[in-house]
N, CA, C and O of each residue as an XYZ file, in Angstrom:
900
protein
N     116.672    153.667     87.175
C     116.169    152.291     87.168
C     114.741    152.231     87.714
O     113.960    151.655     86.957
N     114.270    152.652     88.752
C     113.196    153.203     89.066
C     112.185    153.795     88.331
O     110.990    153.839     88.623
N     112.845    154.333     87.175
C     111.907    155.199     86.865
C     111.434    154.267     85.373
O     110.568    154.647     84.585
N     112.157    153.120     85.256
C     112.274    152.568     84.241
C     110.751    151.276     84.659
O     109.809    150.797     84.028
N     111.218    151.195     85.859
C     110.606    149.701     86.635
C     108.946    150.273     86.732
O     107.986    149.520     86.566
N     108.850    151.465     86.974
C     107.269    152.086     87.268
C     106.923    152.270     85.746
O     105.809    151.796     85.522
N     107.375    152.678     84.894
C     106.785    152.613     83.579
C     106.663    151.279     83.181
O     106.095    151.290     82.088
N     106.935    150.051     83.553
C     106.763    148.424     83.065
C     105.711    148.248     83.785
O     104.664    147.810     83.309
N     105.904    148.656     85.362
C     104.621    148.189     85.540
C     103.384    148.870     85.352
O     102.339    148.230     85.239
N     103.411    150.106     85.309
C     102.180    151.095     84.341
C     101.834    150.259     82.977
O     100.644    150.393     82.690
N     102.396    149.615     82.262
C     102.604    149.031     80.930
C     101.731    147.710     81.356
O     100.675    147.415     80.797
N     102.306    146.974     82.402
C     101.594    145.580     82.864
C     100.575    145.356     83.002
O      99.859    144.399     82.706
N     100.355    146.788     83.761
C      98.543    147.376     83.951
C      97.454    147.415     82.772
O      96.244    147.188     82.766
N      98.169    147.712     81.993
C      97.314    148.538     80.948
C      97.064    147.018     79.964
O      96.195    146.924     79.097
N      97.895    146.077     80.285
C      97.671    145.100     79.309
C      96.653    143.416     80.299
O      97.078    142.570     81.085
N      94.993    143.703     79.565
C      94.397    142.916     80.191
C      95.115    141.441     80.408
O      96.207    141.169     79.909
N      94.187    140.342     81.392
C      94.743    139.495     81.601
C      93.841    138.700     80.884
O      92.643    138.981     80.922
N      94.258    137.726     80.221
C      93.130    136.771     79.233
C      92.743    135.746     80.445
O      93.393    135.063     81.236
N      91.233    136.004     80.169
C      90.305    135.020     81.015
C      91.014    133.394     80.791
O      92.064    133.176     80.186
N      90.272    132.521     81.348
C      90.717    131.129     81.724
C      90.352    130.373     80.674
O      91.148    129.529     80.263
N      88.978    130.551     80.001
C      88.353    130.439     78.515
C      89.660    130.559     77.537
O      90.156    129.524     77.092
N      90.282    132.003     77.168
C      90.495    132.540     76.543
C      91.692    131.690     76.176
O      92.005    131.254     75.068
N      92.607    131.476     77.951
C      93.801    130.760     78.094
C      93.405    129.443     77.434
O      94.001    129.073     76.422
N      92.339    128.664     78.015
C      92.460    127.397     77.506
C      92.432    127.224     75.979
O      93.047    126.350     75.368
N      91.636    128.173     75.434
C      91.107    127.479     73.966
C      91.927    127.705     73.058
O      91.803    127.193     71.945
N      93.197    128.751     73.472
C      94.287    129.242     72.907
C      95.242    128.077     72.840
O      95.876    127.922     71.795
N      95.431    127.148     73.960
C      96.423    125.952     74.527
C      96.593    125.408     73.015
O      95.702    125.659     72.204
N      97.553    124.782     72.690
C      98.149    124.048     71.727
C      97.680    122.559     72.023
O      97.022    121.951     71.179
N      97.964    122.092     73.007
C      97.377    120.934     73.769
C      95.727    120.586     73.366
O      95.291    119.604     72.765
N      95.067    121.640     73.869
C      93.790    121.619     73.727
C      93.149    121.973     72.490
O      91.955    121.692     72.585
N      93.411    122.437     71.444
C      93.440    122.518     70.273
C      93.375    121.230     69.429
O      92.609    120.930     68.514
N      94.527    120.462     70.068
C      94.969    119.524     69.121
C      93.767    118.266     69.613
O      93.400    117.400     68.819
N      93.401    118.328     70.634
C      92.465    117.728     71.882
C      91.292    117.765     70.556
O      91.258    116.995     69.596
N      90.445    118.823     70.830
C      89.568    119.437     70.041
C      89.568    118.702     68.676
O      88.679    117.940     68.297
N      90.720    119.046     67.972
C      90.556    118.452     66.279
C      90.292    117.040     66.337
O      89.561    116.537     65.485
N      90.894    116.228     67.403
C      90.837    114.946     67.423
C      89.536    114.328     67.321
O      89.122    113.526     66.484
N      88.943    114.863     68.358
C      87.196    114.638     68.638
C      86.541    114.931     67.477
O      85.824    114.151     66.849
N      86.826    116.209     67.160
C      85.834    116.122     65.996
C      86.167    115.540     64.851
O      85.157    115.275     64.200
N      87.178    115.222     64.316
C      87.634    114.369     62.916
C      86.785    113.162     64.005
O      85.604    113.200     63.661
N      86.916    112.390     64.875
C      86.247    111.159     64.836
C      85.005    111.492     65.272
O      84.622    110.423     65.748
N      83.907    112.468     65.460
C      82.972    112.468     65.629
C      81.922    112.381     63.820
O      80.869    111.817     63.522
N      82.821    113.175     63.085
C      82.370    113.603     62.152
C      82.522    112.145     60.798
O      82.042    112.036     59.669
N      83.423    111.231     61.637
C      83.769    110.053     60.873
C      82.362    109.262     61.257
O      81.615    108.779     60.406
N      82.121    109.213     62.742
C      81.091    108.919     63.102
C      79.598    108.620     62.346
O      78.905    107.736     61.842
N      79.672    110.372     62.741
C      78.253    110.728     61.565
C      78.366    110.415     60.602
O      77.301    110.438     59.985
N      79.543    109.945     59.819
C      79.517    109.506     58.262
C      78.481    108.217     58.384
O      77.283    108.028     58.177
N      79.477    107.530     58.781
C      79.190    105.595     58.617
C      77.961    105.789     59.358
O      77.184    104.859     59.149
N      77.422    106.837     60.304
C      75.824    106.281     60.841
C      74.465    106.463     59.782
O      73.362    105.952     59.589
N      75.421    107.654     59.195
C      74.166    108.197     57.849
C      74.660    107.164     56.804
O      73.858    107.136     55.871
N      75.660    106.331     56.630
C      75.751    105.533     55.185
C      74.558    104.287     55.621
O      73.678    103.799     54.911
N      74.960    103.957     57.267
C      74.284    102.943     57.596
C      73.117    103.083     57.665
O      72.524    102.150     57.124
N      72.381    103.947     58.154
C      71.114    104.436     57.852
C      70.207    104.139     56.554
O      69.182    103.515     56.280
N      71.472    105.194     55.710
C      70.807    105.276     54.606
C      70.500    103.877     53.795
O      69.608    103.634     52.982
N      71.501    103.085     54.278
C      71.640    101.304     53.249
C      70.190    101.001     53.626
O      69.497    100.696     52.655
N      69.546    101.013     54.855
C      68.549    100.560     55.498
C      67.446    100.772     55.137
O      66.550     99.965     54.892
N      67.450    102.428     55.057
C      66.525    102.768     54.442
C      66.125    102.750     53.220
O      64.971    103.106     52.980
N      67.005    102.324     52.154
C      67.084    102.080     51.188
C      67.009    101.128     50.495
O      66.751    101.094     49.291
N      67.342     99.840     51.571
C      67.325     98.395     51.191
C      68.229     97.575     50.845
O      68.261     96.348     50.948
N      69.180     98.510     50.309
C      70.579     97.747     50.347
C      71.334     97.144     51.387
O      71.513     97.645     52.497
N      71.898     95.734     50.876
C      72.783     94.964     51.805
C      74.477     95.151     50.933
O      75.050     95.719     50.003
N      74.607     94.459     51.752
C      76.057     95.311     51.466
C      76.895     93.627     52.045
O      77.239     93.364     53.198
N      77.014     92.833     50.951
C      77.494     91.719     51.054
C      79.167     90.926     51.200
O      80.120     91.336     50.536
N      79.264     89.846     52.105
C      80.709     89.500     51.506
C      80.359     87.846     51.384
O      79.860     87.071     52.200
N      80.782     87.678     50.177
C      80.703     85.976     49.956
C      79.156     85.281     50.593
O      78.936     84.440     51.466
N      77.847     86.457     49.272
C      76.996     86.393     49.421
C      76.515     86.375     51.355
O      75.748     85.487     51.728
N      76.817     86.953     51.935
C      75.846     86.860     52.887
C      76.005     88.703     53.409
O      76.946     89.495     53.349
N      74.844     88.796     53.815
C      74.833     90.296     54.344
C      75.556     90.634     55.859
O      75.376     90.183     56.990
N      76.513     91.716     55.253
C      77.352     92.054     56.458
C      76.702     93.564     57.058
O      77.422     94.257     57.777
N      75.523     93.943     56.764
C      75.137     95.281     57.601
C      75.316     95.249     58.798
O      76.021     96.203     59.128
N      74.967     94.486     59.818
C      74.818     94.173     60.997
C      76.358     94.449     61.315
O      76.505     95.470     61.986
N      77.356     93.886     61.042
C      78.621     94.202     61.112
C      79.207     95.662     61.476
O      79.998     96.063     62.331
N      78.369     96.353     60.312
C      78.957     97.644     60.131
C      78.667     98.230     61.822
O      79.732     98.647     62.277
N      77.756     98.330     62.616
C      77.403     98.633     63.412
C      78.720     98.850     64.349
O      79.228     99.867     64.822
N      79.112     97.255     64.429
C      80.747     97.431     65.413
C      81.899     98.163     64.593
O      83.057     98.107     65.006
N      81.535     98.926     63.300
C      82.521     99.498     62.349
C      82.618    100.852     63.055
O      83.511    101.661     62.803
N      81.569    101.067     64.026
C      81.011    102.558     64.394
C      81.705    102.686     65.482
O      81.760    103.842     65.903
N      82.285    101.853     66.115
C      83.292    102.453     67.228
C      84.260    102.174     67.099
O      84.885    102.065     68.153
N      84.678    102.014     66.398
C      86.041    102.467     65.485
C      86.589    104.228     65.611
O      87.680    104.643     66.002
N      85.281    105.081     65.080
C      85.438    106.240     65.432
C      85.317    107.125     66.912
O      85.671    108.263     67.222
N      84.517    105.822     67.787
C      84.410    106.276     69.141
C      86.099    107.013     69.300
O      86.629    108.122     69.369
N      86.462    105.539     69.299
C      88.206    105.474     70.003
C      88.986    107.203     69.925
O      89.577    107.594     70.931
N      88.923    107.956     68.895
C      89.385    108.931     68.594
C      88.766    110.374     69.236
O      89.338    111.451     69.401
N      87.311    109.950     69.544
C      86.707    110.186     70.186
C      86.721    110.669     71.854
O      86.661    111.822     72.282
N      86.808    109.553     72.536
C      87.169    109.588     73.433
C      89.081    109.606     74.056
O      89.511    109.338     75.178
N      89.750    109.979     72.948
C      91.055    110.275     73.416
C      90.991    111.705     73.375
O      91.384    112.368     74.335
N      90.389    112.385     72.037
C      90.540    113.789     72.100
C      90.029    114.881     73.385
O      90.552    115.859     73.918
N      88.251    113.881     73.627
C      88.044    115.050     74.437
C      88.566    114.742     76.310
O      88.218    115.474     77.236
N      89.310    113.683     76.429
C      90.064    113.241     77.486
C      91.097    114.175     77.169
O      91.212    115.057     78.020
N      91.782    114.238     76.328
C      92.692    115.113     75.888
C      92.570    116.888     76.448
O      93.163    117.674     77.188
N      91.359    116.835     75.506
C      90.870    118.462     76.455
C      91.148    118.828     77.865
O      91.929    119.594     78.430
N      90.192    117.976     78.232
C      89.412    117.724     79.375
C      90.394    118.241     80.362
O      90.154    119.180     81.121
N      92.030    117.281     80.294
C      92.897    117.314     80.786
C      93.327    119.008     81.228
O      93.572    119.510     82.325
N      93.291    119.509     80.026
C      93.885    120.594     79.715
C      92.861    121.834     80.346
O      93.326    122.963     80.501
N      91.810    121.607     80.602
C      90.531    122.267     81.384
C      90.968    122.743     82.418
O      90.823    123.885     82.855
N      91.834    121.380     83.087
C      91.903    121.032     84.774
C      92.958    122.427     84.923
O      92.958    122.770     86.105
N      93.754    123.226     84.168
C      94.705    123.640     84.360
C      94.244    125.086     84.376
O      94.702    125.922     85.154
N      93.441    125.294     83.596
C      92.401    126.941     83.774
C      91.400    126.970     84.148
O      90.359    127.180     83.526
N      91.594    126.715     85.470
C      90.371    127.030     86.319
C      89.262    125.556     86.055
O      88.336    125.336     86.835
N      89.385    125.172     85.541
C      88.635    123.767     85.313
C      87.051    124.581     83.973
O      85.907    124.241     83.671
N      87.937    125.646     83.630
C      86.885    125.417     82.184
C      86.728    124.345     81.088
O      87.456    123.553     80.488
N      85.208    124.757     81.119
C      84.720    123.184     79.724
C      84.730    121.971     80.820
O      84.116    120.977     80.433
N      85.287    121.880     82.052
C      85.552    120.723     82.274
C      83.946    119.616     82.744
O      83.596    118.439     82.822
N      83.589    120.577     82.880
C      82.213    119.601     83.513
C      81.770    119.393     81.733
O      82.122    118.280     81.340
N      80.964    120.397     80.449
C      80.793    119.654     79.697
C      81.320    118.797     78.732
O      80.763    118.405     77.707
N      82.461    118.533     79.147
C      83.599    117.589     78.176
C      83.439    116.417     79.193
O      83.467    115.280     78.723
N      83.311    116.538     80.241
C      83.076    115.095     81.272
C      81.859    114.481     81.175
O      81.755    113.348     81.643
N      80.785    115.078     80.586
C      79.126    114.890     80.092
C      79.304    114.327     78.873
O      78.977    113.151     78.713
N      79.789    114.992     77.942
C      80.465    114.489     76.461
C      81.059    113.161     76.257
O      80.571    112.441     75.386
N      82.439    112.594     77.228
C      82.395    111.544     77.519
C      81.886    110.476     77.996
O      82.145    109.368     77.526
N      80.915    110.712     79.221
C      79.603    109.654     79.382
C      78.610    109.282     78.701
O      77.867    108.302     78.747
N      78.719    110.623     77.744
C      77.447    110.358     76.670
C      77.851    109.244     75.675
O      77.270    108.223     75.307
N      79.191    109.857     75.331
C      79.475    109.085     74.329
C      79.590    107.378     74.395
O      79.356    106.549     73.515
N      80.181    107.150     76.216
C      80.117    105.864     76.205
C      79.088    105.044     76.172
O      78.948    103.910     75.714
N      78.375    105.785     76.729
C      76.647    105.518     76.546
C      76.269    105.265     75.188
O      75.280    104.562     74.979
N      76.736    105.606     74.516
C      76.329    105.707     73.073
C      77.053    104.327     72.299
O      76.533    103.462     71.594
N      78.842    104.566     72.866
C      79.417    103.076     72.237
C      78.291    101.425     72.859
O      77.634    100.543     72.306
N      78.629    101.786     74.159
C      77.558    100.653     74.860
C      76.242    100.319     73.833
O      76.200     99.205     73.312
N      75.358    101.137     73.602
C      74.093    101.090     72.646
C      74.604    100.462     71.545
O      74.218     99.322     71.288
N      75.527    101.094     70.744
C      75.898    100.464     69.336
C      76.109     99.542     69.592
O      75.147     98.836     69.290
N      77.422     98.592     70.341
C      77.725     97.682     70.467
C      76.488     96.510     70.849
O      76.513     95.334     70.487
N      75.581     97.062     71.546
C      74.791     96.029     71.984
C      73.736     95.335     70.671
O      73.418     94.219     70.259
N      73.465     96.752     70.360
C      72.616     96.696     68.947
C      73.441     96.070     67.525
O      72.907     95.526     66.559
N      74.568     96.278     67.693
C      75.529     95.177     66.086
C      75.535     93.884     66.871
O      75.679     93.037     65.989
N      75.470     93.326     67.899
C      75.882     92.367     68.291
C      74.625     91.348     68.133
O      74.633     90.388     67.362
N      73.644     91.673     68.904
C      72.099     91.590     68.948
C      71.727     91.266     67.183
O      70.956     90.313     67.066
N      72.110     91.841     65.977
C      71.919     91.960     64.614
C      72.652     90.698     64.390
O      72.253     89.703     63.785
N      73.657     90.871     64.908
C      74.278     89.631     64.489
C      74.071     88.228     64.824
O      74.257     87.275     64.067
N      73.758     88.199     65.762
C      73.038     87.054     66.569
C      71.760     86.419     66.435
O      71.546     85.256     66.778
N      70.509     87.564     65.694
C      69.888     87.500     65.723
C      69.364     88.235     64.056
O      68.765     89.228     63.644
N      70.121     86.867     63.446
C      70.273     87.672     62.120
C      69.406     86.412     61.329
O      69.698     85.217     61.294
N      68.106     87.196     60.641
C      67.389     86.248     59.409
C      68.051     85.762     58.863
O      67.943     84.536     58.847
N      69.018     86.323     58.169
C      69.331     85.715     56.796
C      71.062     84.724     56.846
O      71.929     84.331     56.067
N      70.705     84.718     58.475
C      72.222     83.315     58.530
C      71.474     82.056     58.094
O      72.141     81.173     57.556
N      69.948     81.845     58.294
C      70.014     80.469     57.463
C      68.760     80.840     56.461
O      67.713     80.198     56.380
N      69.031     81.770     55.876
C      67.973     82.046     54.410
C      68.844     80.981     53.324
O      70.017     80.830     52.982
N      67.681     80.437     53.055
C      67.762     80.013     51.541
C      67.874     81.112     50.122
O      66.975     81.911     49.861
N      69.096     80.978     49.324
C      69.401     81.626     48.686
C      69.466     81.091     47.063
O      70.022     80.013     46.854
N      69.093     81.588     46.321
C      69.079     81.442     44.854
C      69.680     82.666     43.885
O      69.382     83.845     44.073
N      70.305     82.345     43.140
C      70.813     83.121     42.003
C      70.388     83.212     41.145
O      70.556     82.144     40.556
N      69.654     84.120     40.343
C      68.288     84.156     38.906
C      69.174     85.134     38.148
O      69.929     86.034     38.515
N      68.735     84.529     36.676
C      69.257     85.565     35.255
C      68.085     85.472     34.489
O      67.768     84.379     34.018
N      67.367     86.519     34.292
C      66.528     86.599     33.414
C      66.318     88.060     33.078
O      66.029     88.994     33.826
N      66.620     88.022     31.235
C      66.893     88.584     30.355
C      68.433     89.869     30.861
O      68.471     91.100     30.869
N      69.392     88.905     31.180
C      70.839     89.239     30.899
C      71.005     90.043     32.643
O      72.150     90.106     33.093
N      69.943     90.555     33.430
C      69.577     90.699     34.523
C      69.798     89.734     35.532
O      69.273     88.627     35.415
N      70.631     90.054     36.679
C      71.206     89.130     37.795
C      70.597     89.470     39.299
O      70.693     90.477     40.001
N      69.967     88.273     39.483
C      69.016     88.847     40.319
C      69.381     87.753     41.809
O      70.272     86.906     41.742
N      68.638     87.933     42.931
C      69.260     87.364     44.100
C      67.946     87.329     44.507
O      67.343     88.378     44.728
N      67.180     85.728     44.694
C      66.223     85.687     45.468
C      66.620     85.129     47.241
O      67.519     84.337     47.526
N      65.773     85.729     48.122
C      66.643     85.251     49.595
C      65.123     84.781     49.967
O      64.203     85.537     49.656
N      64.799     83.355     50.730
C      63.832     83.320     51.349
C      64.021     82.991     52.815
O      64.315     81.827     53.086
N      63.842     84.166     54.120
C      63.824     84.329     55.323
C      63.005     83.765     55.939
O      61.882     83.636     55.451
N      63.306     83.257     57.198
C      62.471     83.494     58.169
C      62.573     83.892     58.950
O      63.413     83.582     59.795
N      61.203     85.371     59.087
C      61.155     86.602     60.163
C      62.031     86.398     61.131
O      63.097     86.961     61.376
N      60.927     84.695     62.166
C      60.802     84.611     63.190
C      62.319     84.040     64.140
O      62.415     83.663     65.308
N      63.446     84.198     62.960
C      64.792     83.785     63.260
C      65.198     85.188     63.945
O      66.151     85.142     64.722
N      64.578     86.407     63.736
C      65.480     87.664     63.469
C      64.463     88.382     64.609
O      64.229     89.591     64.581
N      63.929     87.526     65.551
C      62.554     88.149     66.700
C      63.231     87.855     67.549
O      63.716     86.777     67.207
N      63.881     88.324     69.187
C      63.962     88.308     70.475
C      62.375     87.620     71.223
O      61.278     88.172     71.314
N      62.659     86.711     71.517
C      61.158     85.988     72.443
C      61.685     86.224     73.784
O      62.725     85.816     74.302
N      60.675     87.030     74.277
C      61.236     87.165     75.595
C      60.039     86.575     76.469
O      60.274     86.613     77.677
N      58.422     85.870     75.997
C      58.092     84.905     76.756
C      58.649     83.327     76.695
O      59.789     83.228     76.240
N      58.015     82.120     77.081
C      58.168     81.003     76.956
C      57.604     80.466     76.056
O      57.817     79.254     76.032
N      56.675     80.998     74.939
C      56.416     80.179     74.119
C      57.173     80.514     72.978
O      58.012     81.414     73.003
N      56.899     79.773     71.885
C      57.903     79.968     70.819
C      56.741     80.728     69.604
O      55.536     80.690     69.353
N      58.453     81.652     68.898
C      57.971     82.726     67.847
C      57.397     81.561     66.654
O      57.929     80.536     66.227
N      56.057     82.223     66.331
C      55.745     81.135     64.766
C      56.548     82.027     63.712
O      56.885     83.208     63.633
N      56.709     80.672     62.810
C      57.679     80.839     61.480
C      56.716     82.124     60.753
O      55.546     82.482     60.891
N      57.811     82.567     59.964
C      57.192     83.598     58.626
C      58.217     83.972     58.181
O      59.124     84.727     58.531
N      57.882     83.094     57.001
C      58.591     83.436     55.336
C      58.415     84.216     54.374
O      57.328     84.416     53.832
N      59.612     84.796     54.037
C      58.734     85.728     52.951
C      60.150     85.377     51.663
O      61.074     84.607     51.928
N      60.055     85.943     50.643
C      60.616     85.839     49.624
C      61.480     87.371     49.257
O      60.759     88.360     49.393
N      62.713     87.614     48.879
C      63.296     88.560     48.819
C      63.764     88.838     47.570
O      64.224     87.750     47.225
N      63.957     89.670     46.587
C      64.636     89.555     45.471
C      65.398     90.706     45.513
O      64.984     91.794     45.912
N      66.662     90.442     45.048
C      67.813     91.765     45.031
C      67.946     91.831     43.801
O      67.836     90.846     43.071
N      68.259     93.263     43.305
C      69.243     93.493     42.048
C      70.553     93.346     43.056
O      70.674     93.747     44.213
N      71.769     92.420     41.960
C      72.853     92.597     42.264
C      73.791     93.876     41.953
O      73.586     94.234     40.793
N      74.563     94.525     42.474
C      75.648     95.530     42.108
C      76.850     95.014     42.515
O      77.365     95.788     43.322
N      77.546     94.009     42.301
C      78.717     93.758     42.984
C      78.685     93.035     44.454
O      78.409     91.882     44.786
N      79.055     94.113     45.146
C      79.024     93.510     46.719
C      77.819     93.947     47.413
O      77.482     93.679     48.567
N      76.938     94.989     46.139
C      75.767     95.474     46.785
C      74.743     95.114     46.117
O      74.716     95.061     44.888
N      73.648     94.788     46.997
C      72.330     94.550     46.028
C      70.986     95.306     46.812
O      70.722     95.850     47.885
N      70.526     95.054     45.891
C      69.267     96.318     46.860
C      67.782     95.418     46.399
O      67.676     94.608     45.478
N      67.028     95.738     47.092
C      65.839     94.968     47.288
C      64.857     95.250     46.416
O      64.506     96.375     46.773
N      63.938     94.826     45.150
C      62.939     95.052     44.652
C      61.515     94.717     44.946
O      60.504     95.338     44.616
N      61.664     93.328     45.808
C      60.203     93.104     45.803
C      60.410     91.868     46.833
O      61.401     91.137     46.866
N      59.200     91.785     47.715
C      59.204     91.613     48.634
C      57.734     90.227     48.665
O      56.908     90.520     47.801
N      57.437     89.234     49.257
C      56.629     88.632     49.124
C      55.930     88.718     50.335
O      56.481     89.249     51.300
N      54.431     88.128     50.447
C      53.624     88.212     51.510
C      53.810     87.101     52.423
O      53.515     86.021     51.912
N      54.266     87.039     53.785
C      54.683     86.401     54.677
C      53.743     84.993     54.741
O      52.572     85.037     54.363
N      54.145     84.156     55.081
C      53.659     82.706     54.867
C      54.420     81.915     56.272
O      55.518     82.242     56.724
N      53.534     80.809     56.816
C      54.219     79.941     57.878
C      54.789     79.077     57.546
O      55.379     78.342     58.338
N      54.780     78.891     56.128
C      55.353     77.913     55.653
C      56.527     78.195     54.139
O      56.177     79.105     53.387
N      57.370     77.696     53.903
C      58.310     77.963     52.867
C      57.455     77.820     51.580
O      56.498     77.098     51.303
N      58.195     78.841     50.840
C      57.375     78.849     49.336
C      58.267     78.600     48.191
O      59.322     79.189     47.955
N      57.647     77.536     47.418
C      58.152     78.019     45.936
C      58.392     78.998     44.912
O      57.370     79.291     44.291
N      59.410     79.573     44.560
C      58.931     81.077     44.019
C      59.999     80.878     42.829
O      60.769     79.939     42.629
N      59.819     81.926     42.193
C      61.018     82.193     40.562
C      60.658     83.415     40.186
O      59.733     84.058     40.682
N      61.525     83.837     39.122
C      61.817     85.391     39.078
C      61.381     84.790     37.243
O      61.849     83.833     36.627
N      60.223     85.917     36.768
C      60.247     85.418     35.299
C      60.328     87.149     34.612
O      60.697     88.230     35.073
N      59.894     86.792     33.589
C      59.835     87.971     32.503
C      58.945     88.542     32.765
O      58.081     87.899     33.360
N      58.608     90.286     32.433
C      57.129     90.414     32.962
C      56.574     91.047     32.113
O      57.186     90.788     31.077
N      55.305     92.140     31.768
C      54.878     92.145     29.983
C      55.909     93.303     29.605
O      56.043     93.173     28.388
N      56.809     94.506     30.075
C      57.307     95.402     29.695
C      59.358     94.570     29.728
O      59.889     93.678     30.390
N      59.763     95.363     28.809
C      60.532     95.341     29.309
C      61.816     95.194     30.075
O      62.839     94.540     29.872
N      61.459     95.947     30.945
C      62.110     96.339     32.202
C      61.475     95.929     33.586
O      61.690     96.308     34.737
N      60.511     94.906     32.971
C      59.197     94.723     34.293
C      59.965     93.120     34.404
O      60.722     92.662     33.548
N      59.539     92.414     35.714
C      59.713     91.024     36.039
C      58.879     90.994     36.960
O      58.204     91.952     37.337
N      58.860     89.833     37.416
C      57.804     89.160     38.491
C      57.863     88.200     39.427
O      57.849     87.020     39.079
N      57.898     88.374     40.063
C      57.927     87.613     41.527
C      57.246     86.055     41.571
O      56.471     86.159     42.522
N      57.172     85.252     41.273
C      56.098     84.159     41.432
C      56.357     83.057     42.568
O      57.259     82.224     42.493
N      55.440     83.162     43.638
C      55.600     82.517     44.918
C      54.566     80.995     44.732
O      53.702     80.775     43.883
N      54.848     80.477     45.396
C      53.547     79.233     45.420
C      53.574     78.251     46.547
O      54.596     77.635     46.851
N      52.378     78.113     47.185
C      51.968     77.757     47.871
C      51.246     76.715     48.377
O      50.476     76.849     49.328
N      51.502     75.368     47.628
C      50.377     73.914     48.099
C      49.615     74.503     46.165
O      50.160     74.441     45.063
N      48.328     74.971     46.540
C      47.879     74.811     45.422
C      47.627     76.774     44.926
O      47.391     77.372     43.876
N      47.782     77.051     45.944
C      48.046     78.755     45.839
C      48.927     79.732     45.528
O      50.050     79.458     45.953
N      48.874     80.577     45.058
C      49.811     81.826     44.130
C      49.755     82.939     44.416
O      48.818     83.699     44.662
N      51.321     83.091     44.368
C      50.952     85.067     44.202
C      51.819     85.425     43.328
O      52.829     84.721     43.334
N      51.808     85.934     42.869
C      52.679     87.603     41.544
C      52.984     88.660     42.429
O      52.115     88.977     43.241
N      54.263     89.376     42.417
C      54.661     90.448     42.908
C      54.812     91.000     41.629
O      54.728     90.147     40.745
N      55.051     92.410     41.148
C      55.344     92.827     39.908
C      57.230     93.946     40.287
O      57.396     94.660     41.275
N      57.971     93.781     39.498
C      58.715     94.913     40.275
C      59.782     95.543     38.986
O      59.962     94.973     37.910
N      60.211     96.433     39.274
C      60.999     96.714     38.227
C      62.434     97.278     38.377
O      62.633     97.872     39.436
N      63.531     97.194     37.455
C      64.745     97.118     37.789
C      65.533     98.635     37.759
O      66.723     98.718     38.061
């Protein structure tokens, strides 16, 4: 029996002990921790690059004609939530090997709340402080083409953070429609005062035109679809 018990533990010897790393990242627990975070991080990065991209692009992204971008913003912590369960999840599981990962998964989480805080402040702020809740809106068809003129004012969609007040500026907006999406063609030159405008035919085409007016003054935008 002895001689049985010194060869197990000769055997015990010979077989390393997996570091605390090795233990944790192996955990089933922490694994599952892990996938969580990143499926909602990576949901994240989706909707920030769609939102981005609408922006940069010009598209609004409408419900019952009015633009809901600003919205999407609070759509973005939606994916926090999954977020911050997974790497709490980890985190947990850190505490048990030696406290690996645990300090940058505890950085990870402050960041991130830091980050929900920002979004949230910034969709809310959009929303509040949104041009086009009292834009004047028109619906144009010309040549079988459905078009969306919006006329804003800037100075609805400005934070004044002295005591005097923001001056007006109007400008004129025209969308191609797509459904619930329309995207922006042409844009008019800002004015303190509201303008007359219409969407006509233009010499090509595929060309149209912007026509703004002003007391006894004009402008032409040219744009194409």
């Amino acid at each position: 029996m002895d001689g049985n018990n010194s060869i197990k533990t000769e055997q015990e010897k010979d077989v390393p002990r997996l570091s605390d790393k090795a233990q944790c990242q192996n955990d089933a627990e922490y694994k599952k921790g892990c996938m969580i975070y990143r499926i909602g991080f990576i949901a994240l990065f989706v909707l920030t690059v769609l939102i981005l991209s609408a922006n940069f692009l010009h598209i609004q992204i409408t419900a019952g004609n009015i633009p809901i971008n600003n919205f999407l913003y609070l759509v973005c912590i939606l994916p926090v939530i999954p977020i911050f369960f997974g790497l709490e999840k980890s985190r947990k599981v850190c505490k048990k090997y030696g406290n690996y990962g645990l300090k940058s998964h505890t950085v990870c989480l402050i960041l991130f709340f830091v980050l929900t805080v920002l979004i949230a402040v910034f969709g809310i702020y959009g929303i509040v402080r949104n041009p086009y809740a009292n834009a004047e809106t028109s619906e144009i068809t010309v040549r079988d083409e459905e078009f969306t003129a919006v006329q804003i004012n800037l100075a609805d969609g400005t934070l004044n953070l002295g005591s005097g007040e923001v001056p007006d500026s109007y400008v004129v907006e025209v969308y191609k429609n797509y459904g619930i999406f329309r995207k922006r063609l042409a844009v008019s030159e800002p004015s303190n005062t509201r303008y007359q405008y219409t969407v006509k035919e233009g010499a090509d085409d595929d060309s149209f035109i912007l026509v703004v007016k002003q007391g006894s003054r004009g402008a032409i935008t040219d744009f194409k679809c």
